[in-house]
N, C-alpha and C positions, 0 to 999 in steps of 0.2 A: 420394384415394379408394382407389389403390391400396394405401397401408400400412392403410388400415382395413379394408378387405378380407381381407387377407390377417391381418390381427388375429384376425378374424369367424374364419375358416375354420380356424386353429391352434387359438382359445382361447389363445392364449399372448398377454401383457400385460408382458414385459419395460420394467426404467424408460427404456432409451435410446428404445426406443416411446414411452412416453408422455411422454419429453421432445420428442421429434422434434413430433411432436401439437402440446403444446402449446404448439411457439415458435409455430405457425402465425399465432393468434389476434393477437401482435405484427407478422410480418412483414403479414399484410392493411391493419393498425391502421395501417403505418409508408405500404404503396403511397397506400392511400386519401388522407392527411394529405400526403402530398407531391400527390399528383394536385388538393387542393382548392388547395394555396398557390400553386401555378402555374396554375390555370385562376380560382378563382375571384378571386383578389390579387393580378392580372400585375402587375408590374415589371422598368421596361429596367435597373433595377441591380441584382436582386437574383434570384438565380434557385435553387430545391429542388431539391435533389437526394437520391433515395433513398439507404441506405447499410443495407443487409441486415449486421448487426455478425457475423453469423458467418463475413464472410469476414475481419472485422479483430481481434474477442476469441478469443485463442485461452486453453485452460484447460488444465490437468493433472489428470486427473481420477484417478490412479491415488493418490495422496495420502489423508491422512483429508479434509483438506476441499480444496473448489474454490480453486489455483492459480493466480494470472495469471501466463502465460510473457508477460514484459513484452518482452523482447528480438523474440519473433517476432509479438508485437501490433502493438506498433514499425511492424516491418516488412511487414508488412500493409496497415497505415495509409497507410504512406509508396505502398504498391505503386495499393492503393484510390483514393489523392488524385490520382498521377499520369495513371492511367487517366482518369478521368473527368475532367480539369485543363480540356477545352474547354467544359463545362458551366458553368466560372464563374471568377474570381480570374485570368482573361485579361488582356489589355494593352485590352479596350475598357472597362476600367471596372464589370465587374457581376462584384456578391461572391455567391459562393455561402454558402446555406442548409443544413447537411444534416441530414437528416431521418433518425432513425438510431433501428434496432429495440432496444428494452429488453429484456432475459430472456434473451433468446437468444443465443447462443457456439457455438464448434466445440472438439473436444479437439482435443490432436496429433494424433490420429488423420484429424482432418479430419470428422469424425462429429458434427451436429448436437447439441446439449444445449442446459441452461436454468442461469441461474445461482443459482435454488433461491428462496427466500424474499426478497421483496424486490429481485428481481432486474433490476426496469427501474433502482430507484432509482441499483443500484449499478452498472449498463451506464453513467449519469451519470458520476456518479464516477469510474468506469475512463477513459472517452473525456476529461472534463478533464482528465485523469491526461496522455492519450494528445498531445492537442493541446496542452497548458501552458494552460489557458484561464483565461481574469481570473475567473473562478469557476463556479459551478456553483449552479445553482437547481431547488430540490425543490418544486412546489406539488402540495400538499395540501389536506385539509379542516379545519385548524386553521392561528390564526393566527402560530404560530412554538412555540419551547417552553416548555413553562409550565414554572414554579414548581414546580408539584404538577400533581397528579392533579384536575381541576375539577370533576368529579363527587363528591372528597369534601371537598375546598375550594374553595369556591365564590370566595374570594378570591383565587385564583393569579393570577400577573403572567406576562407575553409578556416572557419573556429578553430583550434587547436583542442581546445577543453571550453565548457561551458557548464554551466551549477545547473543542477535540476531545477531551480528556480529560475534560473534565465531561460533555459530550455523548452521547459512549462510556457513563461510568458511570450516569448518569439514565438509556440506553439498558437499558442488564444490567437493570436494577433496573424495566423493565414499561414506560418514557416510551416511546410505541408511534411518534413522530413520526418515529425514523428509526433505521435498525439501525445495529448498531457495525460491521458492515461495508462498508458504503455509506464510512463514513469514513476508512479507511486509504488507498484510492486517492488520493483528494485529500490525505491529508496525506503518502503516500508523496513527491508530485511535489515538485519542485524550481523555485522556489519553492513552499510549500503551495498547495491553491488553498481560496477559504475556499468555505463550502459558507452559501446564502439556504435557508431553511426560509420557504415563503410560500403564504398562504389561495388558493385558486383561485376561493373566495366572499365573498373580500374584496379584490382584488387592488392597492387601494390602500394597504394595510397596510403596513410595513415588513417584518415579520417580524425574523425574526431569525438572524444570523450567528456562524454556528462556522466559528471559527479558531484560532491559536495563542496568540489573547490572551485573556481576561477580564476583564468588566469589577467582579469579585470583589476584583480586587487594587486596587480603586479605593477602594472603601467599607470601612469597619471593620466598620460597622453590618451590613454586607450580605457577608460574606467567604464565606456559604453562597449558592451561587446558586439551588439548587434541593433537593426533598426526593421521593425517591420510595419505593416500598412494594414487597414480593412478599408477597402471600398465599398461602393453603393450604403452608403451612411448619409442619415438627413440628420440636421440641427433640430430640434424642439424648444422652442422656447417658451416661457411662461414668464410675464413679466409684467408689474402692477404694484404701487405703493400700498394697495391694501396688505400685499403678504409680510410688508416688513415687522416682525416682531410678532406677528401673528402665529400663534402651536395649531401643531395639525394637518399643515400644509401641504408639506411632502411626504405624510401619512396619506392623506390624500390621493396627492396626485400618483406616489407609487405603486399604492393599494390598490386603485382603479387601473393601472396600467394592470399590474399582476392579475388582478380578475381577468383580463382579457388577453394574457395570454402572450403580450409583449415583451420583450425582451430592451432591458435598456445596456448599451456596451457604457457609458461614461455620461457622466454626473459632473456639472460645475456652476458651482455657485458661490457668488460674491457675499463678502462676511454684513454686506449690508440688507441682504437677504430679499432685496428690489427684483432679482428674477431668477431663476430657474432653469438650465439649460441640460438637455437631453440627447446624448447620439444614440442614432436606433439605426435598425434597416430600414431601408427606402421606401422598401415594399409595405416596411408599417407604420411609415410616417402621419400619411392623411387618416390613419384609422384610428391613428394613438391623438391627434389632433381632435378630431371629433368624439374621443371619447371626454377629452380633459374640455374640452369645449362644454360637455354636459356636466362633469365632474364639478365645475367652480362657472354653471349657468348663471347661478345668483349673483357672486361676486362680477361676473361681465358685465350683468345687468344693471348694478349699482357700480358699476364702474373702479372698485378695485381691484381688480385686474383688470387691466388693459388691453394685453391682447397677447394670443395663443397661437404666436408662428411657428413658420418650417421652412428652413433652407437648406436646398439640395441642388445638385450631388454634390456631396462634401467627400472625406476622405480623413482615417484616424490613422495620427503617424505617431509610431512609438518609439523611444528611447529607452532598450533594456539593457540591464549591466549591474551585477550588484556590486561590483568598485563606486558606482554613484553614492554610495551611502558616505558620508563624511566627508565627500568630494566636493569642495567649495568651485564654485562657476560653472557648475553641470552647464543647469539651467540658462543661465547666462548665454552660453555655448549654442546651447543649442536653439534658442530664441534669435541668440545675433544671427549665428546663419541661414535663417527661415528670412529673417528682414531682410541683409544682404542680397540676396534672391529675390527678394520684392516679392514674397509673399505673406500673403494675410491670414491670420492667424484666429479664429472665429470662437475657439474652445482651449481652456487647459486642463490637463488634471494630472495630480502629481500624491501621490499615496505616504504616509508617514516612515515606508519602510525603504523609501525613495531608488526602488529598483525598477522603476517604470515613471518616464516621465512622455503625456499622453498629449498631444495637441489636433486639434481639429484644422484642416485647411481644404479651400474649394477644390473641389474633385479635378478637376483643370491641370491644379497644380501639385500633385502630388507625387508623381516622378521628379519632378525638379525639387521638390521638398528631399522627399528621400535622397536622391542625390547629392544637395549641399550639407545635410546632418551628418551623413557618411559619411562625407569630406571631412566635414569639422572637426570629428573623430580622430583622425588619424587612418581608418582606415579604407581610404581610398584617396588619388591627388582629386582636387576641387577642378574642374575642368574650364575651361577659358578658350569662347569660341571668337577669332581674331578676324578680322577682313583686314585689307592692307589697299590703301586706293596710292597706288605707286606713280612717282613723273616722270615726266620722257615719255622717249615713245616705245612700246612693248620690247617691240623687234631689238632696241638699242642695249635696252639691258644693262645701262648703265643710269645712276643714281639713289637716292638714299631709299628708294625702294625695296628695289631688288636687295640694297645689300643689307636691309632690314630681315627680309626674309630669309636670307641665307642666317642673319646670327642668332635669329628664332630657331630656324630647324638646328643648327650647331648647339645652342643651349636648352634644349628640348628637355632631353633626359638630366642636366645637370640641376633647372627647375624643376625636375621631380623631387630629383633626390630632395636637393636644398631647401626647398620651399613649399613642396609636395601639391604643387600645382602644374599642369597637363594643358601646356596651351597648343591650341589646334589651328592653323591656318585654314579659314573653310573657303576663305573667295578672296580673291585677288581684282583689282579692278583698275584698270589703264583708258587712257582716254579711247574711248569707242568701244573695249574690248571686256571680258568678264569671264575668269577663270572662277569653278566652285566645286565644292566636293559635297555629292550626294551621299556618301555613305558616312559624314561624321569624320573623316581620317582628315589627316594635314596637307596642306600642299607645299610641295619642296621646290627649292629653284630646279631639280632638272623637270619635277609635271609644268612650270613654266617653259622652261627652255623648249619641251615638246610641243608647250603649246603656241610658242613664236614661230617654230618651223613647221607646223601641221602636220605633227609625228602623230600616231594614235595613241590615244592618251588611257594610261591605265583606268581600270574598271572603276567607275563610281565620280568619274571626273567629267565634267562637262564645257563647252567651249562656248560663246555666244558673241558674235560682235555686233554689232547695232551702231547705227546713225543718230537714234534720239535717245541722248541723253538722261531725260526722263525717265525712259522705260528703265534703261541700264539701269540706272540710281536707285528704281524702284525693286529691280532684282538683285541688285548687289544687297540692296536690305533684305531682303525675302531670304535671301540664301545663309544670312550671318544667324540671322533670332531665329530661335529653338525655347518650346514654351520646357523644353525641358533641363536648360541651361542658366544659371540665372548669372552668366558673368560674361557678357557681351562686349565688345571691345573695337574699334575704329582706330587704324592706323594712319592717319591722311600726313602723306609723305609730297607732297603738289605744294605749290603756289599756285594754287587754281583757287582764283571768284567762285567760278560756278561751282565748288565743290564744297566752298566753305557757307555757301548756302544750304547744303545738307545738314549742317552741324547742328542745327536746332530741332531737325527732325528726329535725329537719332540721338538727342539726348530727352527726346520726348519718350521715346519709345525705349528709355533705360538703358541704352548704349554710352557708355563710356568714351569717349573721342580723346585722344593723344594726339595731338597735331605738332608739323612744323612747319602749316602754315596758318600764316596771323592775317591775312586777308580777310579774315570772319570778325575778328575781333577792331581788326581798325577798318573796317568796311563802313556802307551806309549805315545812318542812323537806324533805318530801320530793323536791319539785318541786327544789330551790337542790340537792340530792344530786343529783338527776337528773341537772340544769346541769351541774353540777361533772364527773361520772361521761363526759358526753358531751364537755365540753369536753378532757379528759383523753383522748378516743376511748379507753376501758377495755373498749369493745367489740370493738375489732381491726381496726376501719375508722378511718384517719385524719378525724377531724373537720372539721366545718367551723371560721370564726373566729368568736368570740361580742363584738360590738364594742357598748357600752353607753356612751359616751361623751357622747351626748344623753341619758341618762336621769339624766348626774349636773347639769348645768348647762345645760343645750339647744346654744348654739353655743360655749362659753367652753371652750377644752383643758384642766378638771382633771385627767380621768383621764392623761392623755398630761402633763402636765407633772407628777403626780407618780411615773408611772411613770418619765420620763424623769430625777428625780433619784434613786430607788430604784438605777437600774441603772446610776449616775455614781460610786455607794457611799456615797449622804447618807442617812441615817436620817430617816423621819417621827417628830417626834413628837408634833405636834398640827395640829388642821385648825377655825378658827371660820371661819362666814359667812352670808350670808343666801343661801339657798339656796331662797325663794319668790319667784317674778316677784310673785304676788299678795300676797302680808304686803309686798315692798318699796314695792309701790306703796301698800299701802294704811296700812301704817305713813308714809310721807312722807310722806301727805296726812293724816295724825292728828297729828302727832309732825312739822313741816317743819322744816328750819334754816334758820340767820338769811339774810336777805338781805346782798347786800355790804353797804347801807349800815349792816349790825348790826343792824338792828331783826327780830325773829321772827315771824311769820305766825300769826296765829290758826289752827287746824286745822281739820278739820270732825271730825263726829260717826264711831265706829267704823265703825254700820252703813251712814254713808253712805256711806263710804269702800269698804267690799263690795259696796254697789250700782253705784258707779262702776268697781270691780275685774271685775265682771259682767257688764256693757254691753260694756266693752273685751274681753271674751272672755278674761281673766286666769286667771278662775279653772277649775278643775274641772268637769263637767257637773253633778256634785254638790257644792255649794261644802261644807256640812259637813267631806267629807275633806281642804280645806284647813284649815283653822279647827281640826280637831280634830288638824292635826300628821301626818295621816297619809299625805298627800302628800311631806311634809320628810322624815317617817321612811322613806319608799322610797328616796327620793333616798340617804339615809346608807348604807342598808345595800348598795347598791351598792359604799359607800367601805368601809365594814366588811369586804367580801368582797376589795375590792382589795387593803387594807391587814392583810387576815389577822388579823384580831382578834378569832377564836373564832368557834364554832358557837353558845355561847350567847346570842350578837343575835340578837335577831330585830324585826320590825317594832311587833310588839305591847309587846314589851317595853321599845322605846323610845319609843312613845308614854304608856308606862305612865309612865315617869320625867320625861315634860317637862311643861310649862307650858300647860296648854290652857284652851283658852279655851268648848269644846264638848265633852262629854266623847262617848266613842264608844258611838255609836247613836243621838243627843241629831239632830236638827235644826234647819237653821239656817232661822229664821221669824221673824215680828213678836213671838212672844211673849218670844222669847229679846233683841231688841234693846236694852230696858232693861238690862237687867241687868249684860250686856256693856257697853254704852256707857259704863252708871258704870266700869266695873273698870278700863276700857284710861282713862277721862278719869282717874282717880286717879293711876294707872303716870303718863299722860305729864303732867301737874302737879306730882309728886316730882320725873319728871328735868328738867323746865322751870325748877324751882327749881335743880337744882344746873348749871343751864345746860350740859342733854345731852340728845339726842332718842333718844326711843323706839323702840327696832330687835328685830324680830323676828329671833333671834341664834341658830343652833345650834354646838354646840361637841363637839369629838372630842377626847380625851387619847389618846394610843394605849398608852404606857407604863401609867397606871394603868386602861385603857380604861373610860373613863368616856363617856356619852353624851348631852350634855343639849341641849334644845332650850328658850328660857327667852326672857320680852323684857330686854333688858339697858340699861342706860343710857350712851349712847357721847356722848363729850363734842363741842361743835358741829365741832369742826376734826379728828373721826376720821373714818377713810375711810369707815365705817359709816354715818355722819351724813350724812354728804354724797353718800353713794354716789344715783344719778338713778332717779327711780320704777321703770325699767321696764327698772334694770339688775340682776345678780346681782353680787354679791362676796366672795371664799373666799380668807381669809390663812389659807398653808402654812406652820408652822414646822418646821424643821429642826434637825439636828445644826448646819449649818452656818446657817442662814439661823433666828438663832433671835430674838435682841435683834430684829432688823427683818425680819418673815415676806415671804416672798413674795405677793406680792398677785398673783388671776389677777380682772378685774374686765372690763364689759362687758355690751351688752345682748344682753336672752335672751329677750324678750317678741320673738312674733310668727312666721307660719308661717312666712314667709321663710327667718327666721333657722334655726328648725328643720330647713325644708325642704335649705338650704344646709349644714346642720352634719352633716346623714346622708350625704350626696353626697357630699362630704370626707371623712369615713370612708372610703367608696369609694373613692375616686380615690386616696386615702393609700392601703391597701391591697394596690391594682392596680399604682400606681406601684412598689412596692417589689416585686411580683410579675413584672411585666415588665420586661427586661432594659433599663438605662438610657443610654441613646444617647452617640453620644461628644459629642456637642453639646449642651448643655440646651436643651428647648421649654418652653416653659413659656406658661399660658393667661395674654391679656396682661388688661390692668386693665382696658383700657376694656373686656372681655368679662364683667367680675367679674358676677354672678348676685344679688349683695348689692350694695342701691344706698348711697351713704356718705353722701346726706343727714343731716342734723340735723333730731333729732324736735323738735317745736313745744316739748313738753312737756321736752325735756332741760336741763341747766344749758349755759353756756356752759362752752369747753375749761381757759381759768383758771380758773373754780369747783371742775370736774371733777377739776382735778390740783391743788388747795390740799394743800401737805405734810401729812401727820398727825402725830399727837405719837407720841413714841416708846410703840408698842404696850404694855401690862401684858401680864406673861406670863400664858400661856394658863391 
C-alpha cells in the first residue's frame, strides 16, 4: 500500500516500480499454495515450505538482457536450505516440499525485479539448474509440442521428445509452448536436466520431452520433427550489378538497419552477389526501405543499384529437425512439396548446421504451405479434396458414379494407412443437382442417399438444385478449391458434352480432372485447342493433370503402356483391337468360336445380340452411337492425340471412313433390324467358311496414319476370336515389338471395374506426388476393391491364353 501510494501522490511509474508491484501477485500465489499443502494435505513425511526466490535468483540487470549471477544464486540457495534445514530432510525422516515464487528475482543490488516474459516458466528452469534436479516439468494448456501450428493443421502430432535445439528453434519461429529461454537453464546444468512439456487438462498424457536427444535421428521418414510459421513478414530486396564483387556492402546495408533499430529474421543471397534479400516485420518494412534508399543514395543515383523493393504480406516457413543433418533429399522434399502445391517460393535460407531449412512464401499461401511440408514429412496424410460429377439421374443411383463414391469412402482409411493420403469427398454434382460439404469432412453414399430422398442432411452439408447449368458448374467449382489445399481433383464419371467443356477450366485453375468421359478430348476443334492450351498451362498458372486413361479402355493400362514404351525410345507404329465392351460381346454371340471339342456354336440373330448387349447395360444410353462407330471413334481419337497424329482427325472423320452399320442420325428400331440382320448374317457365313469369326476390329497405322474401323475376319485360334464377351483387346506394334505385338487384354465391362480404374489413376498420381517411404506399404490383396471371381459367362483360363498364330502385319 505504501509503494502505491507514494506512486499516487508522485505520478511517477518507473519500471523497478512496476516490477516490485508485480512480483507481489506470485509471492501471495506461492504463501497461499504452501499454506493449503500443509493444512489441507498434512503429512508426518512430507512437509512445505515457502521459498520467496528473491532471496535465492539473483540477476545482473545492468546488461542488454536479464543475467543469472549463477555463483551468487548458488550461494543463496545453499544459505536458504541451511536456514530453514529444521523444517524438513532432518534425521526423523520427513522430505521437504518447496514451494518457490515464479517471476520474481533480486538484482545485485538486492532490489526486487521480475524476470520479464515467461518468467515463472523460467524461475523452473533456473532452480533445476540450481538443485541438479532429475528434471523439470512445465504444465500447460496443450498437450506437449506439436508438429505445427493445430489451428492451421488440424493433423499435427504431440512430439514425443525433441533436442533443445529443435525446441529453441520451433520456439524463435511463434511454437508459443515454451520460450528459448526457459531452456538454457536446464541445458546449462550439468548433467542437462530434460525439461516435461504437460496438459494440466489432461494430466495423464505423456507430453513431451526436451532433451539432448531426438527422436529425429531415428526415422529417415521423419528426420524433420516439426514445421513452424512467422507471419506479417515483407521481402526487402536490394538488387544492382554495382554490388557484384563490391566489400562493404552488407556492412552497409546491415549496419544502417542496426542503427535503426530493425530487426532482420533471414538473409538470402545469391553467390553472384547481383542482390540482397531481407525478411523483416511488416511494420518495418517501408522504414527499413527508406532508410537503405538513403544508405546507397549514391549508388541509385548512378545507377548501380537498381532498385530497393518490398513485397508483402509474405510469410516464413520453417523446417526444423536435427535428423536433417547428413540427411540426403531434406531439401529436395521439402521444395517438391511447396511446388506440388503450386506455391511460390520468393526466399530460401538453410544454415551450415542444417537444422533449419527457412523459405519465404506469399502470405496467401502459407496454410496450404505448412500443410503439404507436414504431409511430406510423414507427419500428417497429405489431404486431397475430390468433387465427383456423377451420370444418371441422382434419384437412380445407379452408375460408375455412385459406385465410385462408395469405393472412395471403402478405401478411405486403407489410403491412409498405405499411402498416407486423406481423400475427402467435398461435392458431388448430378445433372441439376449439387451435394457439398461446408465443414471440410467427406461425403458418403448414405449423406447422398439422404440427399435423394430429402432426409435432413447432417451438420455442415448443403443441398442446391438449379436449372442453369452454369451457376451449378460455377458452385461445384467454388465448393472443391481451398486456397488451403493444394491437391484438387475432378472425378467426371458422365458422357456429358456439356461437362467436358469444364475440363479446361479447372485444369486452369490447377485441378486435376480424371475422366471417363472422352467427349472433351475428341470433341470440337475448339474445345481439343482449348484442352491442349490448358493442359500446356499457356495461361501462366501451372495446370492441373488431364488423366483419360478410362476413356481409352475403362480398367486395361493402354495409354500408360504405350506411354511407357514411347519414353523407353520404342516407336508406335501401329495399334488394332476391339476397343467396344458392346460389339465384343455382341459380336461373340453372332460370330462364337469353336468349342474345345471343335465343333462351332450356332450364333444368334445381330439384333438379338444388342438386345441382350442392352439388358446387360453394355451399351450406350443411346445405343445408335454405338452401332454407328461413334462411341469407337472417341475412344481413337484419344489415341490420335496421344500418339500426335495431326490435327486433321477428328471424330466425324473417322466415323466417315469406317464400316457402319447405322449411318449417323439413322436410329437403332425394329425397322432397321432386318436389314442389319442380313448384313452381319452374310459377314459372319463368309468367315464361317473360311473358319474365322467375326470381330468388330479397329486399326491405327500411325506412319501412314490411316484409321479404320471395319468387321475383319480373324481366324478361330486369333486372340481376337477367342478374346471373352465382356473383354477389351488392343495389340501394340512397335519398332521393337513388331512380328509379335504387344497384346494389353482384359475385362472392361462393368462399374466396378470403371469405378476401380479412376481411383488408380489417383492413387498412381498421388503416389508419385508424395514423397515415398523408406519402407514400401503397399495395400495388401485381400483389401483389393476388384473381386478376382470368374464371370459365369467367361472362357476358362486355358481357353483364354490358347497361343495365336503369328499376327499379319498391321
Amino acid at each position: 500500500q505504501d509503494v502505491l501510494r507514494t506512486v499516487s501522490l508522485m505520478k511517477w511509474n518507473p519500471a523497478k516500480i512496476s516490477s516490485l508491484v508485480a512480483g507481489y501477485g506470485e509471492i501471495w500465489s506461492g504463501q497461499i499454495l504452501t499454506s493449503v499443502f500443509n493444512s489441507l494435505h498434512p503429512s508426518p513425511t512430507i512437509h512445505t515450505t515457502y521459498c520467496d526466490a528473491r532471496q535465492v535468483i539473483t540477476v545482473d540487470e545492468t546488461a542488454d538482457d536479464t543475467v543469472i549471477e549463477w555463483s551468487k544464486s548458488r550461494e543463496n540457495l545453499a544459505k536458504y536450505l541451511e536456514a530453514t534445514k529444521e523444517g524438513g530432510d532432518n534425521d526423523s525422516g520427513t522430505r521437504r516440499l518447496l514451494c518457490v515464487t515464479g517471476f520474481v528475482a533480486s538484482n545485485t543490488e538486492g532490489v526486487a525485479t521480475t524476470l520479464g516474459r515467461d518468467g515463472s516458466d523460467y524461475s523452473a528452469s533456473i532452480f533445476g539448474n540450481l538443485l541438479s534436479a532429475s528434471s523439470v516439468t512445465i504444465w500447460t494448456d496443450v498437450d506437449g509440442v506439436l508438429s505445427a501450428d493445430p489451428r492451421r493443421v488440424p493433423n499435427s502430432l504431440v512430439l514425443p521428445e525433441v533436442s533443445f535445439s529443435e525446441a529453441m528453434e520451433l520456439a524463435y519461429f511463434g511454437a508459443k509452448v515454451i520460450h528459448p529461454k526457459t531452456m538454457q537453464p536446464a541445458l546449462l546444468a550439468s548433467p542437462p536436466v530434460p525439461i516435461w512439456i504437460r496438459n494440466t487438462f489432461n494430466p495423464n498424457f505423456r507430453g513431451t520431452r526436451i532433451y539432448t536427444t531426438s527422436t529425429t535421428h531415428k526415422q529417415r521418414d521423419r528426420c524433420v520433427c516439426g514445421f513452424a510459421s512467422i507471419d506479417s513478414v515483407a521481402i526487402l530486396n536490394v538488387e544492382g550489378s554495382g554490388m557484384v564483387g563490391v566489400k562493404g556492402v552488407a556492412l552497409r546495408l546491415f549496419g544502417s538497419l542496426e542503427e535503426s533499430g530493425v530487426s532482420v529474421i533471414l538473409i538470402a543471397q545469391a553467390s553472384s552477389e547481383h542482390s540482397i534479400s531481407l525478411a523483416l516485420q511488416e511494420g518495418d518494412a517501408m522504414r527499413a526501405k527508406a532508410i537503405l534508399e538513403e544508405t546507397f543514395s549514391r549508388e541509385l543515383k548512378h545507377g548501380h543499384i537498381s532498385s530497393v523493393t518490398v513485397q508483402s504480406p509474405c510469410s516464413v516457413i520453417a523446417a526444423v529437425g536435427d535428423g536433417m543433418s547428413n540427411t540426403t533429399g531434406v531439401a529436395g522434399r521439402f521444395f517438391r512439396a511447396l511446388g506440388e502445391s503450386k506455391i511460390n517460393v520468393l526466399a530460401i535460407a538453410q544454415g551450415l548446421s542444417e537444422r533449419n531449412i527457412s523459405a519465404v512464401v506469399p502470405g496467401s499461401d502459407a496454410t496450404r504451405a505448412l500443410r503439404a511440408v507436414h504431409a511430406a514429412f510423414r507427419l500428417s496424410q497429405t489431404s486431397v479434396r475430390v468433387g465427383l460429377v456423377v451420370d444418371g439421374a441422382w434419384a437412380g443411383g445407379v452408375g460408375v458414379g455412385r459406385t465410385l463414391l462408395k469405393l472412395l469412402q471403402k478405401q478411405r482409411t486403407q489410403m491412409m494407412i498405405s499411402f498416407d493420403i486423406d481423400v475427402q469427398v467435398v461435392c458431388v454434382m448430378a445433372e441439376g443437382e449439387l451435394l457439398w460439404a461446408e465443414d471440410g469432412g467427406s461425403i458418403s453414399d448414405t449423406d447422398w442417399t439422404k440427399a435423394v430422398d430429402g432426409q435432413d442432411l447432417p451438420k455442415g452439408l448443403k443441398f442446391e438444385s438449379s436449372s442453369s447449368a452454369p451457376s451449378l458448374h460455377s458452385a461445384f467449382t467454388s465448393a472443391l478449391l481451398s486456397s488451403e489445399c493444394g491437391h484438387n481433383i475432378v472425378f467426371d464419371c458422365t458422357a456429358s458434352e456439356e461437362i467436358s467443356k469444364q475440363h479446361p477450366g479447372w485444369l486452369k485453375n490447377s485441378v486435376t480432372v480424371i475422366t471417363a468421359n472422352n467427349t472433351g478430348v475428341s470433341g470440337s476443334e475448339e474445345l481439343r485447342e482449348e484442352l491442349d492450351s490448358a493442359e500446356q498451362g499457356l495461361s501462366g498458372v501451372e495446370p492441373g493433370r488431364y488423366l483419360k486413361e478410362v476413356c481409352v479402355g475403362g480398367s486395361l493400362p493402354i495409354l500408360k503402356t504405350i506411354n511407357d514404351l514411347m519414353n523407353s525410345g520404342d516407336r508406335i507404329k501401329g495399334i488394332e483391337g476391339l476397343f467396344s465392351v458392346s460389339f465384343s460381346h455382341i459380336m461373340h454371340r453372332v460370330s462364337p468360336p469353336p468349342k474345345d471339342d471343335g465343333t462351332v456354336p450356332e450364333g444368334i440373330k445381330f439384333s438379338e445380340a444388342v438386345k441382350e448387349a442392352i439388358d446387360l447395360g453394355m451399351m450406350e444410353v443411346d445405343p445408335a452411337k454405338d452401332l454407328n462407330n461413334e462411341y469407337t471413334a472417341r475412344c481413337l481419337m484419344v489415341l490420335v492425340r496421344e500418339l500426335s497424329m495431326g490435327d486433321q482427325w477428328s471424330k466425324d472423320r473417322i466415323i466417315q471412313q469406317s464400316e457402319q452399320l447405322l449411318k449417323m442420325g439413322e436410329s437403332w428400331d425394329e425397322s432397321t433390324f432386318a436389314a442389319i440382320d442380313a448384313i452381319v448374317a452374310e459377314k459372319h457365313e463368309k468367315a464361317k467358311a473360311s473358319k474365322c469369326c467375326l470381330r468388330h476390329v479397329s486399326s491405327m497405322d500411325v506412319g501412314e496414319s490411316s484409321i479404320k474401323i471395319r468387321f475383319m475376319e480373324c481366324p478361330y485360334n486369333h486372340v481376337f476370336a477367342i478374346n471373352p464377351p465382356t473383354c477389351l483387346c488392343v495389340r501394340i506394334f512397335t519398332q521393337t515389338h513388331h512380328t509379335y505385338p504387344l497384346i494389353v487384354s482384359g475385362q472392361a465391362e462393368g462399374l466396378s471395374n470403371t469405378a476401380s480404374a479412376l481411383l488408380a489413376e489417383m492413387i498412381n498420381m498421388m503416389s508419385a506426388k508424395v514423397t515415398a517411404r523408406s519402407r514400401s506399404r503397399r495395400i495388401t490383396r485381400t483389401n483389393s476393391s476388384v473381386g478376382m471371381g470368374k464371370s459365369p459367362s467367361s472362357p476358362t483360363l486355358d481357353r483364354m491364353h490358347r497361343p495365336p498364330e503369328p499376327p499379319n502385319s498391321i
